[in-house]
C-alpha positions, 0 to 999 in steps of 0.5 A, a space after each residue: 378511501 380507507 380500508 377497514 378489516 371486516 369492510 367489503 372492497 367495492 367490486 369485490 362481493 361480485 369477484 366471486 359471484 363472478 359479476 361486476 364491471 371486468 376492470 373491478 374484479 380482484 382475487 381473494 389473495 389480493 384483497 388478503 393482501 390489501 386487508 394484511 399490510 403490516 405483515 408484508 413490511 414486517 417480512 421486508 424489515 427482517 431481511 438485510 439490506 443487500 449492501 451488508 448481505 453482499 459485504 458479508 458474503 465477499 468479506 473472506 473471499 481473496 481479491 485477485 489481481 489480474 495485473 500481476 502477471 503483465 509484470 514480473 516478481 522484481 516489477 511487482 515489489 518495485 515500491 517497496 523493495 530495492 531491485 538490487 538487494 532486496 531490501 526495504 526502500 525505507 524503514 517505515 516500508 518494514 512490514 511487521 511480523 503477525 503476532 505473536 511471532 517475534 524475530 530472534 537476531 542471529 546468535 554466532 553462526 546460527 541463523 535469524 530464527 522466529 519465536 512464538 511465545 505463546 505457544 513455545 514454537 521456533 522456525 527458521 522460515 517465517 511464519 505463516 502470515 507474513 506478506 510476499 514482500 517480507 518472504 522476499 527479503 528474508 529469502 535474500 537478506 536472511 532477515 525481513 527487517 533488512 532495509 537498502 543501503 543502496 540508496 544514499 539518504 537525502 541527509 547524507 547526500 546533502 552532507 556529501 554534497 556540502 563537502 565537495 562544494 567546500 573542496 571546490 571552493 579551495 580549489 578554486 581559490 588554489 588556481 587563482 592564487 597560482 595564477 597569480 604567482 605566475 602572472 607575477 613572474 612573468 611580469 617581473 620577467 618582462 620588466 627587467 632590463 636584463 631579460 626579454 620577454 618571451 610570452 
């Protein structure tokens, strides 16, 4: 059944008077309601959805991580740093300064330095923005771009290794031809008349 704005609801005319069947009776504010339905969906399209509200308030809150502390500072960067100096495991690990600071190489004894030049500024720590890993290996290598040399790269370790195969073959091939050599002499011992054999 449609409901037109200036037409009365069944039940309705006796909600007031008070008469009617008691499962019939409505109140005015409802019948307001039932009368106004667009100005109800028009105050819901104006509010945000409570996915983009919520996104927007956590947005700049900082995210905690309750598991750093069952492990210690050296645990913690073990993915990206090297335990024993300190330095990137490997050079695509290297985390970039926040612009604009840029970083100057050492100059004679000086130390590495930190250029904004933007703003003409120099400091010998870095910057603020740069990540705790960066901190670190500044702190132990006086340079956030140090990366491990601890560690021997898959290409240098092949050539490594194809060197001492080389020198092991040739070994190899060394005893087999002294060897041979005494395996010679000892049979030329053993056949001649004047000599015994003593093996």
């Amino acid at each position: 059944m449609r409901l037109h704005r200036n037409s009365s609801l069944p039940g309705s005319a006796t909600a007031v008077d008070g008469g009617g069947p008691p499962h019939r009776k409505m109140s005015l504010n409802m019948v307001s309601l039932l009368h106004r339905p667009h100005h109800h969906h028009h105050t819901l399209r104006e509010q945000p959805p409570p996915t983009r509200a919520m996104a927007a308030v956590w947005s700049d809150e900082p995210i905690s991580n309750p598991m750093k502390y069952l492990f210690s500072e050296e645990e913690q960067f073990s993915d990206v740093l090297c335990p024993r100096c300190s330095g990137y495991l490997n050079p695509a690990l290297v985390q970039a300064l926040p612009p604009p600071w840029k970083e100057l190489a050492p100059d004679g004894d000086d130390a590495s330095g930190f250029y904004d030049d933007q703003h003409n500024r120099v400091m010998w720590t870095p910057p603020p923005g740069c990540s705790a890993a960066a901190r670190r290996v500044f702190a132990a290598n006086g340079t956030i771009v140090a990366v491990c040399s601890c560690r021997i790269s898959w290409e240098r370790r092949r050539f490594i290794l194809k060197k001492i195969r080389v020198y092991a073959t040739k070994y190899k091939e060394q005893v087999h031809q002294t060897l041979a050599t005494e395996l010679r002499y000892l049979l030329a011992a053993c056949a001649s008349e004047d000599e015994s054999c003593n093996l």
